[in-house]
Biopython code that builds the backbone (N, CA, C, O; Angstrom):
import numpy as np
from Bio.PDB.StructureBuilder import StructureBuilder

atoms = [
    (1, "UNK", "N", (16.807, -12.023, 27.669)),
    (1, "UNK", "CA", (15.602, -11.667, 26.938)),
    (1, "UNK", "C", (15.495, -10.138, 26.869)),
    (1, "UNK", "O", (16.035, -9.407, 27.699)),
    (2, "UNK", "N", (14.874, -9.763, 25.987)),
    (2, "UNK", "CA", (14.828, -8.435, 25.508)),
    (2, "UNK", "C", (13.465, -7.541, 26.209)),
    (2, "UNK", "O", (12.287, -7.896, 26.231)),
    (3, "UNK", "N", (13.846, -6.751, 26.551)),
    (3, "UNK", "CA", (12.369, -5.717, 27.321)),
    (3, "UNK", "C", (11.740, -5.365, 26.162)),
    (3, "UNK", "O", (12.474, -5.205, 25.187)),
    (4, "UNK", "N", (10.520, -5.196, 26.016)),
    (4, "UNK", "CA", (9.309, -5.183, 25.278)),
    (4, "UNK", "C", (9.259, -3.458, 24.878)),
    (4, "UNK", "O", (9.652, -2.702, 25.767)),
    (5, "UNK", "N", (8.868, -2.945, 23.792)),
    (5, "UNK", "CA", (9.039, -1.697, 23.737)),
    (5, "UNK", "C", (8.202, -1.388, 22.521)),
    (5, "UNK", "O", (8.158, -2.104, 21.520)),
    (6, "UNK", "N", (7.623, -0.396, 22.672)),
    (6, "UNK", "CA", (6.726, 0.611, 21.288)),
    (6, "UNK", "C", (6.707, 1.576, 20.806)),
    (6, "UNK", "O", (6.578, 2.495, 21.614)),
    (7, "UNK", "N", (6.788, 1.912, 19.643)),
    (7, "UNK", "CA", (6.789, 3.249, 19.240)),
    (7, "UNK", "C", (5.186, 3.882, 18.685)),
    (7, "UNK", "O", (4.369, 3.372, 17.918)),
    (8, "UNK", "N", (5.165, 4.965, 19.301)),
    (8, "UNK", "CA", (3.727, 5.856, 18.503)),
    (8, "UNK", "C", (4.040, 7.252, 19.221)),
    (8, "UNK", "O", (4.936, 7.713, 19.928)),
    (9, "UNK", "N", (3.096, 7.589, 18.790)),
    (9, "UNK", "CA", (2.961, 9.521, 18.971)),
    (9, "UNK", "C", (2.640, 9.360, 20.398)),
    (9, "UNK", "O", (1.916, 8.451, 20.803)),
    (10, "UNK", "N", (3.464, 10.706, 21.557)),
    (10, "UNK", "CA", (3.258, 11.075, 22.246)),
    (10, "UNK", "C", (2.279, 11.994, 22.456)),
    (10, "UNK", "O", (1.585, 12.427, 21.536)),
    (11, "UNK", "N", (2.134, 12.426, 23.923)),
    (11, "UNK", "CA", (0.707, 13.302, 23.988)),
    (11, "UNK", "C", (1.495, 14.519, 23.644)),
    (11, "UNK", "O", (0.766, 15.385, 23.160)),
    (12, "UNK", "N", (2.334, 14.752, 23.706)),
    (12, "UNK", "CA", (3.169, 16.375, 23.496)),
    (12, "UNK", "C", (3.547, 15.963, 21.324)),
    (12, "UNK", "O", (4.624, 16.407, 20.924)),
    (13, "UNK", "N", (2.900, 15.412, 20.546)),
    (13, "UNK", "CA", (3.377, 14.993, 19.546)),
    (13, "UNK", "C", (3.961, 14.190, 18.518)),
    (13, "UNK", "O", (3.692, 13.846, 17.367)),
    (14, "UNK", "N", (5.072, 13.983, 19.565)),
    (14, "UNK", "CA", (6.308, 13.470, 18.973)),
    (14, "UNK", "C", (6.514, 11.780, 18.783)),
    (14, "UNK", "O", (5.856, 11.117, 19.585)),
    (15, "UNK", "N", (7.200, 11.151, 17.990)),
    (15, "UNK", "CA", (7.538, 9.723, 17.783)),
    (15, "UNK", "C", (8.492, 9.863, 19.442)),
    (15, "UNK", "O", (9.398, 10.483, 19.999)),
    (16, "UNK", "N", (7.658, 8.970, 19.599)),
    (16, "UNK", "CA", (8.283, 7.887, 21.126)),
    (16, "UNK", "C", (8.419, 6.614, 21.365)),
    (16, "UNK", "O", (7.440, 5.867, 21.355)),
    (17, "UNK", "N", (9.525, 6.230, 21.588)),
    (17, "UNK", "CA", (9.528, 4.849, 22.015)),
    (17, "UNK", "C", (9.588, 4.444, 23.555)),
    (17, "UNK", "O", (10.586, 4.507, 24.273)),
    (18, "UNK", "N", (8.734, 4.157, 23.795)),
    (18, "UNK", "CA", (7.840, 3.921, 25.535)),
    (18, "UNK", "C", (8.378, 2.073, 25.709)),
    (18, "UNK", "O", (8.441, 1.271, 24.777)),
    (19, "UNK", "N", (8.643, 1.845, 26.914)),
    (19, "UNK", "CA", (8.653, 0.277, 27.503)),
    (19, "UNK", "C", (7.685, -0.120, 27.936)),
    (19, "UNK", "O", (7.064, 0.517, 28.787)),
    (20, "UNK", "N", (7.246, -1.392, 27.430)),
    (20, "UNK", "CA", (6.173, -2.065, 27.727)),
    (20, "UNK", "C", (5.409, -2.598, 26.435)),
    (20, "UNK", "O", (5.874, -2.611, 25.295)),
    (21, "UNK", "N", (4.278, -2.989, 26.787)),
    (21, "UNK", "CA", (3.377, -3.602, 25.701)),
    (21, "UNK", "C", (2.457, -2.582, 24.963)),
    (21, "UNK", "O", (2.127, -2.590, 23.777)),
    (22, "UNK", "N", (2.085, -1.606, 26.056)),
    (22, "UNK", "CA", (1.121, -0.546, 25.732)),
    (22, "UNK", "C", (-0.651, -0.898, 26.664)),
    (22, "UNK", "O", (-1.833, -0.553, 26.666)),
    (23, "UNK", "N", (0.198, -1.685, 27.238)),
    (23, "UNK", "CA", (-1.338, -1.992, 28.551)),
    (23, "UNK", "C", (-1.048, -1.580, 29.655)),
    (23, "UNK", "O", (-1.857, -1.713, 30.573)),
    (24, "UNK", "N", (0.079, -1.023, 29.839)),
    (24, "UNK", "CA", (1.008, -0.659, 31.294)),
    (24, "UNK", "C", (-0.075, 0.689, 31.239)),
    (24, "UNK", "O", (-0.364, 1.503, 30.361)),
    (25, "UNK", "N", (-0.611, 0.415, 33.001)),
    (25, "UNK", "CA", (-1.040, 2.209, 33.427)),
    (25, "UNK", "C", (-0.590, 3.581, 32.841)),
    (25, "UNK", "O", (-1.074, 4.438, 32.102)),
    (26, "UNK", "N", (0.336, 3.420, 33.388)),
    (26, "UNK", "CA", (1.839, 5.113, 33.068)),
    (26, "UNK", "C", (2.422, 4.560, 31.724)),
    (26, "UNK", "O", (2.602, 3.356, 31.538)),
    (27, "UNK", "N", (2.689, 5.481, 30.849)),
    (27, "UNK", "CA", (3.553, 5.508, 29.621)),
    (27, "UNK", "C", (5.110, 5.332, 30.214)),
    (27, "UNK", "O", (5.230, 5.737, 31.370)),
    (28, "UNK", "N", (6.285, 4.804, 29.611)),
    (28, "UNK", "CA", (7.611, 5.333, 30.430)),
    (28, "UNK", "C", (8.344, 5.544, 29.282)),
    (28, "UNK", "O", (8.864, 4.645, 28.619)),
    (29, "UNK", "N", (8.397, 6.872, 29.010)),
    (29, "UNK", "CA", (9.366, 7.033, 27.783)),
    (29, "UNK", "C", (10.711, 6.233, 27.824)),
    (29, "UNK", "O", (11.320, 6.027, 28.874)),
    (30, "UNK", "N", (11.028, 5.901, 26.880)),
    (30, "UNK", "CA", (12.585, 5.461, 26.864)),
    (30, "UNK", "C", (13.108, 6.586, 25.839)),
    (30, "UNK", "O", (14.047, 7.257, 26.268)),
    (31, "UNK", "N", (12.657, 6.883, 24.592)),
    (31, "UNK", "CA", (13.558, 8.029, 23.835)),
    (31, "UNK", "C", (12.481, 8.721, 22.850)),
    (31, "UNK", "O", (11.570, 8.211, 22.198)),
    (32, "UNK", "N", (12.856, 9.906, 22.958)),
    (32, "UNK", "CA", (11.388, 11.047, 22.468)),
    (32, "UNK", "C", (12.765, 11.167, 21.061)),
    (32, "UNK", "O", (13.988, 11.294, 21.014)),
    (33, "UNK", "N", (11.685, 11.041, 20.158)),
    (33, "UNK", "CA", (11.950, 11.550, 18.835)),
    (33, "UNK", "C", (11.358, 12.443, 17.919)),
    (33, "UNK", "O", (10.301, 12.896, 18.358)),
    (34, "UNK", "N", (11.691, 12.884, 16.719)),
    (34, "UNK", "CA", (11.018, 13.895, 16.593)),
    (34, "UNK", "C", (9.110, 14.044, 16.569)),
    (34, "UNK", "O", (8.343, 13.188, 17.010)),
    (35, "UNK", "N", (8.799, 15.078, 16.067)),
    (35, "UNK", "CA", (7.459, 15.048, 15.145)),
    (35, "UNK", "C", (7.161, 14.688, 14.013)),
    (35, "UNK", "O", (7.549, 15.368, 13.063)),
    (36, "UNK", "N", (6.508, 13.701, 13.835)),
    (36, "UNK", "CA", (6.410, 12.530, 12.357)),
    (36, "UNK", "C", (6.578, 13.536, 11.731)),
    (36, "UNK", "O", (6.060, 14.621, 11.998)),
    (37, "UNK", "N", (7.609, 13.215, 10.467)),
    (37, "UNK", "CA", (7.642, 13.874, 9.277)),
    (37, "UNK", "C", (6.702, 12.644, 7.994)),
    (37, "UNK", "O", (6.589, 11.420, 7.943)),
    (38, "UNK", "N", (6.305, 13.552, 7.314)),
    (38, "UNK", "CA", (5.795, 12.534, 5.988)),
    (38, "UNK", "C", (6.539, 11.488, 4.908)),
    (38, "UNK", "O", (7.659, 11.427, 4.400)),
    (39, "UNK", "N", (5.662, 10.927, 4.856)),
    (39, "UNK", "CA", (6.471, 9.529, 3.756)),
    (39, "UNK", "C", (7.494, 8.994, 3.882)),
    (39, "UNK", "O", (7.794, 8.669, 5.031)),
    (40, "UNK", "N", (8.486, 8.669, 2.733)),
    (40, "UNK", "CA", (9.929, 7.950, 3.960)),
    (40, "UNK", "C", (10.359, 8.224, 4.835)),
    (40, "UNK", "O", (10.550, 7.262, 5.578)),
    (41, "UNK", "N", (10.820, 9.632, 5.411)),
    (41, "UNK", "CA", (11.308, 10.637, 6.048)),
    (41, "UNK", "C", (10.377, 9.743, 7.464)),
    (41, "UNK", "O", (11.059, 9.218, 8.344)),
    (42, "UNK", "N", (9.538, 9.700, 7.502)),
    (42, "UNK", "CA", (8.491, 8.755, 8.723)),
    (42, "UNK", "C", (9.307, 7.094, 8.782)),
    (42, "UNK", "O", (9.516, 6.446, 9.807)),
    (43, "UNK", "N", (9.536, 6.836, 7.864)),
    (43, "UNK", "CA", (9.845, 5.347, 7.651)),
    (43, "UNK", "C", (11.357, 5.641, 8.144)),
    (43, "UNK", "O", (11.708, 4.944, 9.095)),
    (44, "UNK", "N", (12.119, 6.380, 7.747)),
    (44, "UNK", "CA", (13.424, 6.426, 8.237)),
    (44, "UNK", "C", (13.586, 6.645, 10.068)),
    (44, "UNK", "O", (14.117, 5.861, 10.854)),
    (45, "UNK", "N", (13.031, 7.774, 10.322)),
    (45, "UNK", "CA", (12.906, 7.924, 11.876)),
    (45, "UNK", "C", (12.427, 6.721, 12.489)),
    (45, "UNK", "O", (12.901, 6.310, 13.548)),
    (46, "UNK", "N", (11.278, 5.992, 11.713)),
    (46, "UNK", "CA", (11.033, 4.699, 12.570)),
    (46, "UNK", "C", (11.990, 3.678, 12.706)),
    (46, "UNK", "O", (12.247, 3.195, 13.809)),
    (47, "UNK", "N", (12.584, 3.281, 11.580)),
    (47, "UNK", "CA", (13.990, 2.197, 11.518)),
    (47, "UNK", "C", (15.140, 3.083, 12.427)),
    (47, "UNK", "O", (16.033, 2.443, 12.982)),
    (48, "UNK", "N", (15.107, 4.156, 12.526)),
    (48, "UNK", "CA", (16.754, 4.484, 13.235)),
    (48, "UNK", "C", (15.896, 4.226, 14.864)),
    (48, "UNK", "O", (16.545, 3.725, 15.782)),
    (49, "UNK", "N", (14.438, 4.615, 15.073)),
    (49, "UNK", "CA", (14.279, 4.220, 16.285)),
    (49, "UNK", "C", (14.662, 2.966, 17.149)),
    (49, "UNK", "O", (15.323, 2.687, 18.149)),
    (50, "UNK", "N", (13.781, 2.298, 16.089)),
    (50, "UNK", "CA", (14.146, 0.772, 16.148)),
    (50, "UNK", "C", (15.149, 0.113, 16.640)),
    (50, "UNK", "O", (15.167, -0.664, 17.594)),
    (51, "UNK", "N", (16.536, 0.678, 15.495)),
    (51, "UNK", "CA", (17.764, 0.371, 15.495)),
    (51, "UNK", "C", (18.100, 0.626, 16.881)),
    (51, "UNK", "O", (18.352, -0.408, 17.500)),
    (52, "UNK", "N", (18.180, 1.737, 17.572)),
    (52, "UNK", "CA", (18.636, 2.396, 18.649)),
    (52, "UNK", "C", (17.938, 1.683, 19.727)),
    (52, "UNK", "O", (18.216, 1.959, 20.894)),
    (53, "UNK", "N", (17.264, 1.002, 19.512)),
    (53, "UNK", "CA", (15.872, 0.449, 20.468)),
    (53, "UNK", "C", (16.558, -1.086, 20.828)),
    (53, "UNK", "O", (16.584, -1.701, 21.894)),
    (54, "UNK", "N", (17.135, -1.455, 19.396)),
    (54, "UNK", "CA", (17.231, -3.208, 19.548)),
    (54, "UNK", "C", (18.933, -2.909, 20.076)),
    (54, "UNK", "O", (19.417, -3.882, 20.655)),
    (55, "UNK", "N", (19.701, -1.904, 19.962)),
    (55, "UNK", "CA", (21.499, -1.979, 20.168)),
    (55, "UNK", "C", (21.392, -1.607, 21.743)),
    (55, "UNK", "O", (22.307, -1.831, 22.535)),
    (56, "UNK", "N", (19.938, -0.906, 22.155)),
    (56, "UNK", "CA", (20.128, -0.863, 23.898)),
    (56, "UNK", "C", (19.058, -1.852, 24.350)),
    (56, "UNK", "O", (18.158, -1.333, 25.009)),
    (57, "UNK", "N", (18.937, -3.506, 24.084)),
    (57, "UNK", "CA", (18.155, -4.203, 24.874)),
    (57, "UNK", "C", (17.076, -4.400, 24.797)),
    (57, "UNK", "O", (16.536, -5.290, 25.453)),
    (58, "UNK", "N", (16.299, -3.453, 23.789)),
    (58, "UNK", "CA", (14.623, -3.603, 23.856)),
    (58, "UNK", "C", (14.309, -3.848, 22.278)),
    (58, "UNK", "O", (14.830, -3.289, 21.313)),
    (59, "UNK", "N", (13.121, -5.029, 22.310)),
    (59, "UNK", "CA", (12.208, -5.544, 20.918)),
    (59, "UNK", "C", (11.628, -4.439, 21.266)),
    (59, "UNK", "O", (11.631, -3.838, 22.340)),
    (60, "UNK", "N", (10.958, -4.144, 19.935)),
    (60, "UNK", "CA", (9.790, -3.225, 19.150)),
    (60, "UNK", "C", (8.896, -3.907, 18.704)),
    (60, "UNK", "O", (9.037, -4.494, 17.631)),
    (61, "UNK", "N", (7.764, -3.984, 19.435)),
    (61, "UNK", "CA", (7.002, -4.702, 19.256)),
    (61, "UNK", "C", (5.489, -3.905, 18.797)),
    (61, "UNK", "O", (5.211, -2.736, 19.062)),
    (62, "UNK", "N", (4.905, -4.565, 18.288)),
    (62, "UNK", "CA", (3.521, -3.368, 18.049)),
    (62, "UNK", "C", (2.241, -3.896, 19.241)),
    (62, "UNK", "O", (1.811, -5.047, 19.322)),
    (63, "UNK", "N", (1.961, -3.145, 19.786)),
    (63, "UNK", "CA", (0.673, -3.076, 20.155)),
    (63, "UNK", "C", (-0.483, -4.087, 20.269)),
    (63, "UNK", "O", (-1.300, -3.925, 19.363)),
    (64, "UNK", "N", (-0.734, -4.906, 20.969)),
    (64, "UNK", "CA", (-2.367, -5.790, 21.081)),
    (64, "UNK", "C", (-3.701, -4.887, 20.599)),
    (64, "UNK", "O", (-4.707, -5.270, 20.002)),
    (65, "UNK", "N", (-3.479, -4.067, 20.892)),
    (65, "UNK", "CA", (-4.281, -2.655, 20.994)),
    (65, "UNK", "C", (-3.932, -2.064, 20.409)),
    (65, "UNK", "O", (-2.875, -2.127, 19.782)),
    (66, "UNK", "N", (-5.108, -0.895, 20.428)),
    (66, "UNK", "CA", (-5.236, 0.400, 19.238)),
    (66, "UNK", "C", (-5.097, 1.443, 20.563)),
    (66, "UNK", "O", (-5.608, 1.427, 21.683)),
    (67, "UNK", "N", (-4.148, 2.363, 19.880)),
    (67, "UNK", "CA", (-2.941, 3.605, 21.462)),
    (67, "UNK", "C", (-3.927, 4.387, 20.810)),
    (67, "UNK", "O", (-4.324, 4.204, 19.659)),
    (68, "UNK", "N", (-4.349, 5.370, 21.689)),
    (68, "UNK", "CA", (-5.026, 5.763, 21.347)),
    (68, "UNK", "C", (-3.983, 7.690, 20.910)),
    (68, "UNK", "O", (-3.094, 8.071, 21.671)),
    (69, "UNK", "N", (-4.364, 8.467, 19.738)),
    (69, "UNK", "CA", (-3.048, 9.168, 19.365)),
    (69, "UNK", "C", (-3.774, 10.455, 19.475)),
    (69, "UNK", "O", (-4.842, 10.684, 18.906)),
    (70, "UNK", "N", (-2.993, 11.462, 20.409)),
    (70, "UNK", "CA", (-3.363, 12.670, 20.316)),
    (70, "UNK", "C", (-3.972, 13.418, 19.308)),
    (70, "UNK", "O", (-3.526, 13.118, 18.201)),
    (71, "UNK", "N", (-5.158, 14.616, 19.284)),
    (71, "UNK", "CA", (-5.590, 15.556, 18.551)),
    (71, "UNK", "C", (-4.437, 16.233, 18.186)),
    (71, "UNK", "O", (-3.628, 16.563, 19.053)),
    (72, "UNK", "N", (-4.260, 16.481, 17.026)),
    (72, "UNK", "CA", (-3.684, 17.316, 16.366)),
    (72, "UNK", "C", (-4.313, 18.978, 15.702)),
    (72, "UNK", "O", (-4.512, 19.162, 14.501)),
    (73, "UNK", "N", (-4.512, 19.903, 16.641)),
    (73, "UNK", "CA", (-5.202, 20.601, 16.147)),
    (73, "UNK", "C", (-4.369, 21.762, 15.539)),
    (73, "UNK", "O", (-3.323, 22.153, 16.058)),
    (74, "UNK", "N", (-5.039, 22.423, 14.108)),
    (74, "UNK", "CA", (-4.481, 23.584, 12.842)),
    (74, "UNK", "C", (-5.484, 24.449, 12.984)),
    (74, "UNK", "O", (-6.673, 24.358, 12.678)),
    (75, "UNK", "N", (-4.840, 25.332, 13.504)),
    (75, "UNK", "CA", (-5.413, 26.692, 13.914)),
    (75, "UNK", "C", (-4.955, 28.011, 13.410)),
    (75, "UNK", "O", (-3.862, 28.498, 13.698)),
    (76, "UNK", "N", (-6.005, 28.669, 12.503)),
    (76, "UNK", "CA", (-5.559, 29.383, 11.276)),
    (76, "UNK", "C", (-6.064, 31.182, 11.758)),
    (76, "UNK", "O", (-7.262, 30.932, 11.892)),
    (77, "UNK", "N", (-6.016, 31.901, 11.910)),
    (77, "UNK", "CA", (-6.686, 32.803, 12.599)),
    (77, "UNK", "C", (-7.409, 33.642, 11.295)),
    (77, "UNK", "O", (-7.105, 33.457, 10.116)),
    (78, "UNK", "N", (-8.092, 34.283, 11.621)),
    (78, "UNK", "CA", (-9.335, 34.648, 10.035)),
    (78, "UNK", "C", (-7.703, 36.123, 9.529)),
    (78, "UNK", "O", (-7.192, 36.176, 8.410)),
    (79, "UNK", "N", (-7.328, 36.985, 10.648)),
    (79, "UNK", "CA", (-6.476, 37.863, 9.811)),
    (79, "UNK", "C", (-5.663, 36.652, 8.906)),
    (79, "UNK", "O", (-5.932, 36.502, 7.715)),
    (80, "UNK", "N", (-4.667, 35.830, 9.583)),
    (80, "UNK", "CA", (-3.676, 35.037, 8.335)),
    (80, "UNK", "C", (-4.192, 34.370, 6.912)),
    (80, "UNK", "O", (-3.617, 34.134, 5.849)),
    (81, "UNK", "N", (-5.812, 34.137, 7.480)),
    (81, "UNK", "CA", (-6.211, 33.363, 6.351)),
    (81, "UNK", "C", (-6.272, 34.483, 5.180)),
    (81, "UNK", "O", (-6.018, 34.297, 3.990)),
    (82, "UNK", "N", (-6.707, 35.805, 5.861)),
    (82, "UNK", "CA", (-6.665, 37.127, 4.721)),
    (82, "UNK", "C", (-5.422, 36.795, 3.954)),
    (82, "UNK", "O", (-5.472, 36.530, 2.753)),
    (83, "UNK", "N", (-4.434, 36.807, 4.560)),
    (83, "UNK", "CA", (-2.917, 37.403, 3.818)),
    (83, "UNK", "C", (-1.868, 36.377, 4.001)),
    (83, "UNK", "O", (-0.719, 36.485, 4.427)),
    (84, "UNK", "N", (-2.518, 35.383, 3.590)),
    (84, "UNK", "CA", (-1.757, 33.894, 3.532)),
    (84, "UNK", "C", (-2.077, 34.172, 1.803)),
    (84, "UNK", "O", (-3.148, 34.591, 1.364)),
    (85, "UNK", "N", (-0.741, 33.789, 0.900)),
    (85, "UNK", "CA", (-0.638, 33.676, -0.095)),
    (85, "UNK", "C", (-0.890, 32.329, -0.880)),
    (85, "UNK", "O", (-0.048, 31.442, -0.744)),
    (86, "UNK", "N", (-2.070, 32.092, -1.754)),
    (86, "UNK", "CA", (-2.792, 31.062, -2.363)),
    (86, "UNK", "C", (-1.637, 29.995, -2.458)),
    (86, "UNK", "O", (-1.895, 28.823, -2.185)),
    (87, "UNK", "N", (-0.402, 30.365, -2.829)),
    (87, "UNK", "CA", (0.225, 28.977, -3.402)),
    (87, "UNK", "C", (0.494, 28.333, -2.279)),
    (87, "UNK", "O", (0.590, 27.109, -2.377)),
    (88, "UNK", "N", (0.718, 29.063, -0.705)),
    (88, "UNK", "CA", (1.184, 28.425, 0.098)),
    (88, "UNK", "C", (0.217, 27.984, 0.539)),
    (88, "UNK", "O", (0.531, 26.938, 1.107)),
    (89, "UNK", "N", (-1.201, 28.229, 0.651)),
    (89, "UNK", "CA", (-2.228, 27.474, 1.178)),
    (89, "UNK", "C", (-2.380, 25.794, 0.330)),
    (89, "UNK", "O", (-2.725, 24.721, 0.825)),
    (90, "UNK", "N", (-1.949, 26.139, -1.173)),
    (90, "UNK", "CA", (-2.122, 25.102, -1.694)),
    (90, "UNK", "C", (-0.932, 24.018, -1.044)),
    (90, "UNK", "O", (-1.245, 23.002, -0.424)),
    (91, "UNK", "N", (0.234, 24.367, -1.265)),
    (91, "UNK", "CA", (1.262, 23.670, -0.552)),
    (91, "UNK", "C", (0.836, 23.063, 0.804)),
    (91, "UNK", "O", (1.087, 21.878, 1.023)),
    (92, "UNK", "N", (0.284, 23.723, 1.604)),
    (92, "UNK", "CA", (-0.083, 23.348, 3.112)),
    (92, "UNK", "C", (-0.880, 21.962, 2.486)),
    (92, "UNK", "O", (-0.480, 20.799, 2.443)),
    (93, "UNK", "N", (-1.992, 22.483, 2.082)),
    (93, "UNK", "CA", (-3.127, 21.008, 1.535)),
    (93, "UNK", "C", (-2.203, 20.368, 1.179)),
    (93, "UNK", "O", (-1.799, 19.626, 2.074)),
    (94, "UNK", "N", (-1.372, 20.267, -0.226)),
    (94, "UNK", "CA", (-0.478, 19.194, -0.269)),
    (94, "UNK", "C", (0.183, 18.404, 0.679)),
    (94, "UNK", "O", (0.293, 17.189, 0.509)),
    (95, "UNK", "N", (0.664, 19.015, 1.729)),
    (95, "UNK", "CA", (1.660, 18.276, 2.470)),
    (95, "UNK", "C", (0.860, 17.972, 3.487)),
    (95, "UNK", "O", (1.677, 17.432, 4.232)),
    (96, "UNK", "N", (-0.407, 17.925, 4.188)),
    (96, "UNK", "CA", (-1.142, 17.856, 4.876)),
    (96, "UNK", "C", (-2.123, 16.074, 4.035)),
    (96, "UNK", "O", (-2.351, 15.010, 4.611)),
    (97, "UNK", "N", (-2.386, 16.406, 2.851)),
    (97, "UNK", "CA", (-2.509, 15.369, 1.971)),
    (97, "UNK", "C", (-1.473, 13.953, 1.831)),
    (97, "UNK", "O", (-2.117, 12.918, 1.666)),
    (98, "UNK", "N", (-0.270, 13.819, 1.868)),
    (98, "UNK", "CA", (0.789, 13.618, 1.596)),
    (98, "UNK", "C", (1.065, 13.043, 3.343)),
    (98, "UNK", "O", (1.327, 11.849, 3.492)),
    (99, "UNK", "N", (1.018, 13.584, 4.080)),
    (99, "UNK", "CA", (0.972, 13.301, 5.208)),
    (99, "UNK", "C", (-0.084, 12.315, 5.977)),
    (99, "UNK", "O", (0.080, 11.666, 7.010)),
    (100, "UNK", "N", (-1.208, 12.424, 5.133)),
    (100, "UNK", "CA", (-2.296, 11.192, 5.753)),
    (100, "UNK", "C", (-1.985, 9.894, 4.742)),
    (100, "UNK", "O", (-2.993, 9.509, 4.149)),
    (101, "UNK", "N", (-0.577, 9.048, 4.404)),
    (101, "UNK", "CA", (-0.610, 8.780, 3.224)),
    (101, "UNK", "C", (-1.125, 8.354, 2.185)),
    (101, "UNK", "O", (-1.205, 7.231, 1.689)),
    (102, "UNK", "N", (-1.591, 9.685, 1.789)),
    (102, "UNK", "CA", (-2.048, 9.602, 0.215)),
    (102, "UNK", "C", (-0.677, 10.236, -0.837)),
    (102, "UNK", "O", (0.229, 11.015, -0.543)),
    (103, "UNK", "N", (-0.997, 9.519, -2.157)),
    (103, "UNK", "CA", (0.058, 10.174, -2.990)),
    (103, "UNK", "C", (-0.387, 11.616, -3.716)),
    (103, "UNK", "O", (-1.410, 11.966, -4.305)),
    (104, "UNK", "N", (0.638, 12.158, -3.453)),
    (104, "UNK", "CA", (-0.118, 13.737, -3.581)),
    (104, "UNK", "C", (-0.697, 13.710, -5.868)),
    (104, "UNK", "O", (-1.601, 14.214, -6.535)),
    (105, "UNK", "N", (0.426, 12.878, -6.133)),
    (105, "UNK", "CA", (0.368, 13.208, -7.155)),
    (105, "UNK", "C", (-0.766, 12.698, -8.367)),
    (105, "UNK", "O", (-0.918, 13.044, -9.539)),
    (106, "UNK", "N", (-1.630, 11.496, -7.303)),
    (106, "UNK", "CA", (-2.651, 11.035, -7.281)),
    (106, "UNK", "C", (-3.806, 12.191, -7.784)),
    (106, "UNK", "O", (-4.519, 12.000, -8.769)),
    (107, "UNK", "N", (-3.868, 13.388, -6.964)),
    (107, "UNK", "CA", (-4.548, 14.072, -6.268)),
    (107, "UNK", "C", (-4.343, 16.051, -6.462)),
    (107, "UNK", "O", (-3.979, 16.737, -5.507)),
    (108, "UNK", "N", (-4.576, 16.487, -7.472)),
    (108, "UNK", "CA", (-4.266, 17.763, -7.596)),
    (108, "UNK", "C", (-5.637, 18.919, -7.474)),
    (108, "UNK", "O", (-6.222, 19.102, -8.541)),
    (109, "UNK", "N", (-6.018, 19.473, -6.601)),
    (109, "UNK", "CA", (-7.320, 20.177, -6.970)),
    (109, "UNK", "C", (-6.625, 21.471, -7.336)),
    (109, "UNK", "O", (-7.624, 22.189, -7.284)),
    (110, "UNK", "N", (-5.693, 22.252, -7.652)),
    (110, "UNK", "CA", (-5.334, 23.538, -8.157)),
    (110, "UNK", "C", (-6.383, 23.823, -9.381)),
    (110, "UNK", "O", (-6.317, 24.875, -10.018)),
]
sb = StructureBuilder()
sb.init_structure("model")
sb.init_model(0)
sb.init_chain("A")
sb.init_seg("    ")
for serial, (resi, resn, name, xyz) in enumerate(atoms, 1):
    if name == "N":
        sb.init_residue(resn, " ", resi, " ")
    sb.init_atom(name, np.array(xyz, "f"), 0.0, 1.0, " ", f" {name:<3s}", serial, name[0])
structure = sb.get_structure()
């Protein structure tokens, strides 16, 4: 039988796949992966997790429960916001947009 295993965001960020159900006291990493990237690029890191997850012994299983997922905090300092150049602020919103998935193209405020 296969050891029980989950993937979600670590407290340091990153896609992790932890052993257990997700009711266990202690987290126990089994393999730290990156920092979610957006849209497929998210969907791909999750299947190669997976993959790597089911070829060493462990189901991927989701959660009974809601994990509860680190603050992510964007911290802009008032000088950068001076001399941050408009298109890249717009870009940031985009991919920040795009990242909660919504379709960006849905969605243009320029």
């Amino acid at each position: 039988m296969r050891e029980p295993a989950y993937i979600t965001i670590a407290d340091d960020g990153h896609l992790t796949l932890f052993w257990g159900d997700g009711t266990e006291p202690e987290r126990i990493a089994i393999l730290r992966g990156p920092r979610p990237p957006g849209g497929q690029a998210l969907i791909r890191v999750i299947e190669e997790m997976t993959a790597w997850a089911t070829e060493n012994g462990y189901e991927v299983i989701v959660p009974d429960r809601d994990l509860a997922i680190p603050p992510v905090e964007i911290a802009i300092s008032d000088q950068e916001i001076q001399t941050y150049p408009e298109d890249e602020v717009y870009d940031l919103l985009d991919d920040l947009y795009e990242a909660g998935g919504y379709d960006a193209d849905d969605f243009d405020a320029r």
